[in-house]
N, C-alpha and C positions, 0 to 999 in steps of 0.2 A: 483594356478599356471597360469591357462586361464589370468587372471587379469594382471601378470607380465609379461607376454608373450605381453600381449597389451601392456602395457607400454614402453616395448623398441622396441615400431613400428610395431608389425607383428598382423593381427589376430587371431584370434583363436576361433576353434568350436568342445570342447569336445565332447564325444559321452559318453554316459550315459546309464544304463539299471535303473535310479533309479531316475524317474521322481520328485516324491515329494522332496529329495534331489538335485535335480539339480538346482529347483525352491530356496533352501534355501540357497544353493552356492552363488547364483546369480555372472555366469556365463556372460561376454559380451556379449554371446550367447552359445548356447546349442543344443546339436540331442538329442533327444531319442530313444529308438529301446526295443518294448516291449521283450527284452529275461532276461534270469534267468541271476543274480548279477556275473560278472565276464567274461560277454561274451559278449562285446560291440558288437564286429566286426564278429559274428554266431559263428557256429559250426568249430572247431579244423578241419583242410583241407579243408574248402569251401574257395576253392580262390577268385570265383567267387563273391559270395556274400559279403566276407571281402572288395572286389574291390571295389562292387557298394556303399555300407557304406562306407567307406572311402572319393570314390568320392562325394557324398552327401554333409559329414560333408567340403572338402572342400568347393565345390560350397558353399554351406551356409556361412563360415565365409566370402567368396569373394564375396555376396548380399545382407546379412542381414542388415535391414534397420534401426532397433533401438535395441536398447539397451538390454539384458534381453533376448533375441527371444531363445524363446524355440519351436523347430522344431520337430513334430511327427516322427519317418521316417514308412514308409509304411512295412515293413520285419514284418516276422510272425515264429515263432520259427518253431511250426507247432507239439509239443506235449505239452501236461500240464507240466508245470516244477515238479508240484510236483516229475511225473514217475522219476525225475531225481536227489531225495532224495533217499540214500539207506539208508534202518531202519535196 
């Protein structure tokens, strides 16, 4: 989707929890953000922090200097995801 989004002019800078996938996309560019699969933008009501990821991934598509740039972002979920399996 990223890819076609560039091709009718605009860019673009997914946000991803799924680094080695994102790498295999290959992405015009890419965020990452180490949390559990489904939750790019944090925790359900943190506005706050959905803001600051957001803003990030834009700045990055509007800097990014080549190709491929796959961008750590600094957020930290802040418990094991396992805790967040129910058995």
């Amino acid at each position: 989707v990223a890819r076609s989004v560039e091709a009718a002019g605009s860019p673009s800078a997914p946000v991803s929890t799924g680094r080695a996938l994102s790498g295999q996309g290959l992405p015009p560019r890419s965020a990452f953000v180490n949390f559990p699969m489904g939750n790019p933008f944090g925790r359900a009501g943190d506005t706050a922090m959905q803001r600051r990821i957001l803003l990030d991934a834009l700045h990055l598509a509007e800097t990014a200097k080549r190709g491929g740039e796959l961008v750590d972002l600094p957020y930290e979920w802040g418990e094991p995801f396992a805790s967040l399996v129910s058995g």
